[in-house]
DRENDO-182857 format. One record per residue (C-alpha): residue number from 1; x, y, z. Coordinates in steps of 0.001 Angstrom, whole numbers, plus 524288, in hexadecimal, padded with zeros to 5 digits. Last residue first. Layout:
BEGIN
{site NUM,{X,Y,Z}}
...
//
This chain:
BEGIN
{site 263,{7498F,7CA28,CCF27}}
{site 262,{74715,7D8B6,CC937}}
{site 261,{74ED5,7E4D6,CCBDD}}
{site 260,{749AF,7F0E7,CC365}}
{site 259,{7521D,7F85F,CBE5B}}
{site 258,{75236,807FD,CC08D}}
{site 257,{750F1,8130A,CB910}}
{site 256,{740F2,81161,CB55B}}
{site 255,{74041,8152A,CC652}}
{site 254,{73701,809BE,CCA4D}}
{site 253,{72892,80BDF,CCC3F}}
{site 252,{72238,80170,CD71C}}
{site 251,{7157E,800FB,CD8FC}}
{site 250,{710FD,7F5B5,CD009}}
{site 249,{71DE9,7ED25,CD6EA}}
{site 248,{717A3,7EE68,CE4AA}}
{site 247,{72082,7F4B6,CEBC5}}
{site 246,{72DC9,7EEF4,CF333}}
{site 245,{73325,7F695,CFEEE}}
{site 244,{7409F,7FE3F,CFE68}}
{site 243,{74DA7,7F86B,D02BB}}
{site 242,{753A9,7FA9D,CF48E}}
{site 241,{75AA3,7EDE2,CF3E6}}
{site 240,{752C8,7E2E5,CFDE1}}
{site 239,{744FA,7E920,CFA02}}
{site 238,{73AF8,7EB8E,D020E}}
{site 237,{73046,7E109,D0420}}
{site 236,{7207A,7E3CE,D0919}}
{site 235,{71877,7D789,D0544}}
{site 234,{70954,7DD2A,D03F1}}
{site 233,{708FF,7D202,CF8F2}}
{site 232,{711EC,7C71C,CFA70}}
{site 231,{7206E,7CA10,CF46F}}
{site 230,{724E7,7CA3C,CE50F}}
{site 229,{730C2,7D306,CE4ED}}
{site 228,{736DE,7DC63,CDCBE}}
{site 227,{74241,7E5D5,CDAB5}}
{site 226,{74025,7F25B,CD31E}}
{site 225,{74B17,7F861,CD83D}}
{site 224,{74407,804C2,CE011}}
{site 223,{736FB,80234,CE3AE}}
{site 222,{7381B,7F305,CE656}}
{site 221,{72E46,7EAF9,CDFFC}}
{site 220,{7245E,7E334,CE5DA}}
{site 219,{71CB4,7D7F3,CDF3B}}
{site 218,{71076,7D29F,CE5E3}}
{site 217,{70D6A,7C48D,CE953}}
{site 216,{70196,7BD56,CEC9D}}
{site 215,{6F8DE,7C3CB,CE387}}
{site 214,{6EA87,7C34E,CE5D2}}
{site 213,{6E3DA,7B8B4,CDDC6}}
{site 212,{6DCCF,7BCE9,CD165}}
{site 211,{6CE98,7BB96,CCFA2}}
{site 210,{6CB05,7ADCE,CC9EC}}
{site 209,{6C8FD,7ADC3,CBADE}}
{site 208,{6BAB6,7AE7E,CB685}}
{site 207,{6B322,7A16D,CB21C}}
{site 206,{6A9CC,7A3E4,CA806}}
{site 205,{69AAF,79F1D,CA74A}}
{site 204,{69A0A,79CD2,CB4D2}}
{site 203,{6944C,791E1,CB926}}
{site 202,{6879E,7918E,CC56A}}
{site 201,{67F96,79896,CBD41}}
{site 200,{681F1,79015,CB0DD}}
{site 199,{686CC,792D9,CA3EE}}
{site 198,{686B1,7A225,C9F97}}
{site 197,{686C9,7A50F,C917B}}
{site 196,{69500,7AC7D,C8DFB}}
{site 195,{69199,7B9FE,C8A84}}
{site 194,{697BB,7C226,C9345}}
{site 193,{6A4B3,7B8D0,C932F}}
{site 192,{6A69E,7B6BF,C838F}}
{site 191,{6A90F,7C747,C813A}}
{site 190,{69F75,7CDA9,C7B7D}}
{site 189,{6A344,7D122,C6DD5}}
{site 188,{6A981,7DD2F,C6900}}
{site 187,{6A71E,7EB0F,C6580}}
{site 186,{6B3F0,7F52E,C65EB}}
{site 185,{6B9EA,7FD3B,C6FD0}}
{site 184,{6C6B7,80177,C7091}}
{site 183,{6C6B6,81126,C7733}}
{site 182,{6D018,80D7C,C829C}}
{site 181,{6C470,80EA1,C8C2D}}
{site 180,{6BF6B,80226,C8268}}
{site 179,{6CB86,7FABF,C82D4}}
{site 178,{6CA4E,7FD13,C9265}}
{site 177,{6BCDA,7F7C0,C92CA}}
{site 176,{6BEF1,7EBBF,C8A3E}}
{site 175,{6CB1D,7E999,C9374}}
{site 174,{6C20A,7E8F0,CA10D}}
{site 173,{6B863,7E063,C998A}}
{site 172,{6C315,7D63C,C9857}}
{site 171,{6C64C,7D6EC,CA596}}
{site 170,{6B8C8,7D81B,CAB9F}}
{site 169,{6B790,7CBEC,CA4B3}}
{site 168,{6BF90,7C3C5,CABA4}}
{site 167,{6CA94,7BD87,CA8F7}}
{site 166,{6D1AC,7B19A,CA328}}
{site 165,{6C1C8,7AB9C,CA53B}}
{site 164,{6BEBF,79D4E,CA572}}
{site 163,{6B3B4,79ACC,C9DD4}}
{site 162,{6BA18,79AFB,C9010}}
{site 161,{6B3B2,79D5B,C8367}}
{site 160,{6AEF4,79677,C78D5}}
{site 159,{6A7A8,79633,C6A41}}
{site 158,{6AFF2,7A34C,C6795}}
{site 157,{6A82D,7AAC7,C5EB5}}
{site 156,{6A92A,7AFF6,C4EA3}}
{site 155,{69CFE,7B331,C4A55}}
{site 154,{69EC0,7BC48,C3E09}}
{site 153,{69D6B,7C91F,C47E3}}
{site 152,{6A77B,7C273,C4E1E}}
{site 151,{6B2DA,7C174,C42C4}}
{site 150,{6AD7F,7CE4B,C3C5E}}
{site 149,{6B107,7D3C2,C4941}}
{site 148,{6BD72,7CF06,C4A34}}
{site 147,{6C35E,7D400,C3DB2}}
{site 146,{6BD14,7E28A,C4094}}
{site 145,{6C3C0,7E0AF,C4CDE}}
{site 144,{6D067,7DA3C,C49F8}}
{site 143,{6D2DE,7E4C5,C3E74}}
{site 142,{6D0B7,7F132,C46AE}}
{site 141,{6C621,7FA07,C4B5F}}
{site 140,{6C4BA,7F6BB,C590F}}
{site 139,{6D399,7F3B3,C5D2E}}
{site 138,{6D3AF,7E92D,C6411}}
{site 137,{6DD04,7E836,C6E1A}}
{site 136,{6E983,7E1C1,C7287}}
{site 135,{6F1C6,7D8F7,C7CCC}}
{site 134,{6FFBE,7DA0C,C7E08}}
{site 133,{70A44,7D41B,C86E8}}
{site 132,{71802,7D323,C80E8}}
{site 131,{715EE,7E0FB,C7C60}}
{site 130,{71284,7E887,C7021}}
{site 129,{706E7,7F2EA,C7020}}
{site 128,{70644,7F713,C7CFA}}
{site 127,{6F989,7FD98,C818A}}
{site 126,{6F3E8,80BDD,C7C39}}
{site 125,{6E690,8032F,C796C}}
{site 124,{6E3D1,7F9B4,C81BB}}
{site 123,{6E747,7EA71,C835B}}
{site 122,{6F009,7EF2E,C8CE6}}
{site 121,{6FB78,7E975,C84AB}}
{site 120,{6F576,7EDF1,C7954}}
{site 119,{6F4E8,7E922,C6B5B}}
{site 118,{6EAE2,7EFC3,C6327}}
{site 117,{6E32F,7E3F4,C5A98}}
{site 116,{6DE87,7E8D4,C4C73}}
{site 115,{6E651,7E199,C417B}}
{site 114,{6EF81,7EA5C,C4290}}
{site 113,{6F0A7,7ED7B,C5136}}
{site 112,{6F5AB,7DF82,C53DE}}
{site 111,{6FE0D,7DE56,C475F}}
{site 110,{70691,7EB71,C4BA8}}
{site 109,{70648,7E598,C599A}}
{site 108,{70D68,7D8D9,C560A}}
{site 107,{716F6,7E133,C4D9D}}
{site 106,{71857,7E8F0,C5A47}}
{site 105,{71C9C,7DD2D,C6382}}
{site 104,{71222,7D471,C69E0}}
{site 103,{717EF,7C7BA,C6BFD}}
{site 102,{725DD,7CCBB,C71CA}}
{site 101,{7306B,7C805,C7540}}
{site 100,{72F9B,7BE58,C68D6}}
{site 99,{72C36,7C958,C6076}}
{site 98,{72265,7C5D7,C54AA}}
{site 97,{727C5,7C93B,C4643}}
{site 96,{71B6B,7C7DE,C3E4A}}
{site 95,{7152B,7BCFB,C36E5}}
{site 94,{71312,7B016,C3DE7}}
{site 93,{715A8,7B53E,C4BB5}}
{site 92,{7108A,7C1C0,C47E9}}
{site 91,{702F4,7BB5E,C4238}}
{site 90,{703D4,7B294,C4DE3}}
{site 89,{70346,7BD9C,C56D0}}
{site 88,{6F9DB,7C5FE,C50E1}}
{site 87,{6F357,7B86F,C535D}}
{site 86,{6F24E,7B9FF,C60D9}}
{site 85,{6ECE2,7C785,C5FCB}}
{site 84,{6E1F2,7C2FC,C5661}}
{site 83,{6DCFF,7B7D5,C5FA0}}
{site 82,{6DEB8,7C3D6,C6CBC}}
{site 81,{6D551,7CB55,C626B}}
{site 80,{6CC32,7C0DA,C5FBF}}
{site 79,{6C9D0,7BFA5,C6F2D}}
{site 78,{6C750,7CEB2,C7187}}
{site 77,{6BC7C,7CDB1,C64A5}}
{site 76,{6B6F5,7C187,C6B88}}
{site 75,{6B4C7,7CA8D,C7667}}
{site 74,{6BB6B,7C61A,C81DF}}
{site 73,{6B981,7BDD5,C8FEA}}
{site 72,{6B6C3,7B0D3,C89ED}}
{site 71,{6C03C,7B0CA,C7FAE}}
{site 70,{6CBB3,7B369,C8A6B}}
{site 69,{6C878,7A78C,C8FF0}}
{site 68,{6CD51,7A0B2,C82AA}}
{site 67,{6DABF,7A72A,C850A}}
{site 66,{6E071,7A78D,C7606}}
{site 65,{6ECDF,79FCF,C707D}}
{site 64,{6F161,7A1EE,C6406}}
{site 63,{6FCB5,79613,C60ED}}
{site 62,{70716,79740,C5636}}
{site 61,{7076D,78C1D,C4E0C}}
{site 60,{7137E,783FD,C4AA1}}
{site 59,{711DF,77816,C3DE6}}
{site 58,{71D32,76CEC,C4256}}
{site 57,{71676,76194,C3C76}}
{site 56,{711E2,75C43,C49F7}}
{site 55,{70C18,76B05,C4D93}}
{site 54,{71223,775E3,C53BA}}
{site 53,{709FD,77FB6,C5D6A}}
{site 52,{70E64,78C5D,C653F}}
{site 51,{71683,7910D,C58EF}}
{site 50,{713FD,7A086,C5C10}}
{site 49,{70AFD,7A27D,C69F7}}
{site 48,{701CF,7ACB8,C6806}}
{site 47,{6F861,7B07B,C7594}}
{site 46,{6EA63,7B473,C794D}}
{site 45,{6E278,7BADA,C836D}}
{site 44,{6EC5C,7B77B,C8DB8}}
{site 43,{6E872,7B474,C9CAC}}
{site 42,{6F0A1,7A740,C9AC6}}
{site 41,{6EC3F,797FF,C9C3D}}
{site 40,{6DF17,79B49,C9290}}
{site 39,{6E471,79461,C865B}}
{site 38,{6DCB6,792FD,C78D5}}
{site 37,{6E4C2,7908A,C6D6C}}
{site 36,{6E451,79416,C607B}}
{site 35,{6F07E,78DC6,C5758}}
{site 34,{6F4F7,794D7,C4BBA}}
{site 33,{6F4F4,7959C,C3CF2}}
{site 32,{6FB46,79FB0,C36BF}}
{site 31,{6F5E9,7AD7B,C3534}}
{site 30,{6F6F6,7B1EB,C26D8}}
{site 29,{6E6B0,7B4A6,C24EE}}
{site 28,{6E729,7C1CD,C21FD}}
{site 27,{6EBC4,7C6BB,C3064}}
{site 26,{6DFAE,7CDB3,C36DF}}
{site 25,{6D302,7C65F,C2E68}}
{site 24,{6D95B,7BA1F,C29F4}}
{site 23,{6DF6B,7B7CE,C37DE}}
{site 22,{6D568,7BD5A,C3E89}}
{site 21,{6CB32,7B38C,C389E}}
{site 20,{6D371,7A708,C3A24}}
{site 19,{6D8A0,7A9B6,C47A3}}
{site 18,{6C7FB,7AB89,C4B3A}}
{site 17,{6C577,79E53,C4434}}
{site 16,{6D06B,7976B,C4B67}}
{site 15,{6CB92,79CAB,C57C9}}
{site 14,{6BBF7,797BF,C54A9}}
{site 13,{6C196,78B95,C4FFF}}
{site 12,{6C7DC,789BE,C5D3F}}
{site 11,{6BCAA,78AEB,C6650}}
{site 10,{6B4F8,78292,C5D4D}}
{site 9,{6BF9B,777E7,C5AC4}}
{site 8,{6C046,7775D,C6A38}}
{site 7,{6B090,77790,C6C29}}
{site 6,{6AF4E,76B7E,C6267}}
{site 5,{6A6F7,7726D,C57A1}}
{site 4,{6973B,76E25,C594B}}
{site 3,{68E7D,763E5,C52F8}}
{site 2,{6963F,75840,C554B}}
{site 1,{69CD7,75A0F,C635A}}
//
C-alpha cells in the first residue's frame, strides 16, 4: 500500500491519537506512556493491566486493552469513555494509591466522577460506586463530554470496526433506554452498526453471536443450611442433613443468623 496508511498503523494511530487528546484535555498531559491493545477473547468493554509489557532495556508499560467489537455496537462517545476509564486506571496506578483487592476503590471513583464519568455498577445512576466489578456513565454536562465532543465535532473516527458482534444491538439499545428513564440523556453519534454500508445480499454486514444454549445443569440449595448442589435440570434431591428438598438457589432466602454450608 503506497497511497494509503497500512490498516494496522491506521487502526492504531487513531487510538494513540484519542489517549493523546484525553490525556492533555482530562489529566494535563502527566499520563505515562502505555500500550493499546485490541482483544475481543472476553465480553469486557475494556481493561488496565499495570507492567503488562517490558522491553530489552528493562523500560515496563502498563497495557489498555479495549474490545474492538464493542466499537461496532456503540457511539463513539460510549467507546471514548470505556478509553478514559481505563486510563483512570493508569493515572492511579502511576499516581494514586490503587488497592490490590480491589481496582475500583473510592479514590478510583473520586477521579472517575471528576473529570465527568459516574461509576456504577449497574451502569445507572443510584448503582455502586466502588466494587471489584464496575462499569460507569456519562454524565451529560461534565468534563469528558464537553472534552469529547470537541474531539468529534473536529473529525475524529475510528477507520474500523469489527463484524463479529459481543452482542447484539437490542442490548446496547436496551441500556441507552434505561440511562434515559434514569433522566441521563445527552446527543451522541450513531452507533458503527446502523450505519455500516451493506456488502452483498447473500453476506451479512455483521455477524451476531449465536443464541445461548439451554443450561444443562441447575444449582439447588437446601432451604435451611444453605447447602448446594449442581444436578440436571427438573432433578428433584433432598438433602442428606436437614431431610428437606433442594430449591433452586434464586428462590431460596436463608435466615441472615445462620451460615451457610458450601462444598
Amino acid at each position: 500500500m503506497t497511497s494509503q496508511q497500512a490498516p494496522t498503523l491506521a487502526f492504531y494511530a487513531a487510538l494513540q491519537q484519542a489517549f493523546d487528546y484525553f490525556n492533555t484535555a482530562l489529566f494535563d498531559a502527566r499520563l505515562p506512556p502505555c500500550l493499546i491493545t485490541l482483544r475481543s477473547s472476553s465480553r469486557v468493554y475494556g481493561y488496565h493491566h499495570a507492567d503488562r509489557f517490558i522491553s530489552k532495556d528493562g523500560q515496563q508499560l502498563d497495557e489498555l486493552g479495549l474490545h474492538p467489537g464493542f466499537f461496532t455496537l456503540r457511539p463513539i462517545e460510549a467507546v471514548m469513555s470505556t478509553l478514559v476509564h481505563e486510563m483512570v486506571h493508569h493515572w492511579q496506578h502511576h499516581f494514586g494509591t490503587p488497592t490490590p483487592t480491589n481496582a475500583h476503590n473510592q479514590e478510583w471513583a473520586d477521579q472517575m466522577e471528576a473529570i465527568g464519568l459516574m461509576p456504577s455498577h449497574t451502569s445507572l445512576p443510584g448503582g455502586k460506586k466502588t466494587g471489584r466489578s464496575m462499569s460507569h456513565y456519562i454524565l451529560p454536562e461534565g468534563k469528558f463530554m464537553q472534552a469529547c465532543q470537541s474531539f468529534v465535532a473536529g473529525g475524529f473516527e475510528l477507520p474500523w470496526f469489527d463484524r463479529h458482534l459481543p452482542s447484539t444491538p437490542e442490548v446496547q439499545e436496551q441500556k441507552q433506554e434505561a440511562l434515559k428513564a434514569a433522566g441521563v440523556e445527552y446527543e451522541s453519534s450513531p452507533p458503527p452498526v446502523a450505519v455500516l454500508p451493506k456488502i452483498e445480499e447473500d453476506k451479512p454486514t455483521v455477524y451476531m453471536p449465536p443464541p445461548k444454549a439451554p443450561p444443562t445443569r441447575e444449582k439447588l440449595m437446601c432451604p435451611e443450611c444453605g447447602a448446594k448442589a449442581w444436578v440436571s435440570p427438573g432433578t428433584d434431591i433432598i438433602c442428606g442433613e436437614c431431610e428437606v428438598h433442594m430449591d433452586a438457589a434464586a428462590n431460596v432466602k436463608l435466615p441472615v443468623d445462620k451460615p451457610l454450608n458450601t462444598f
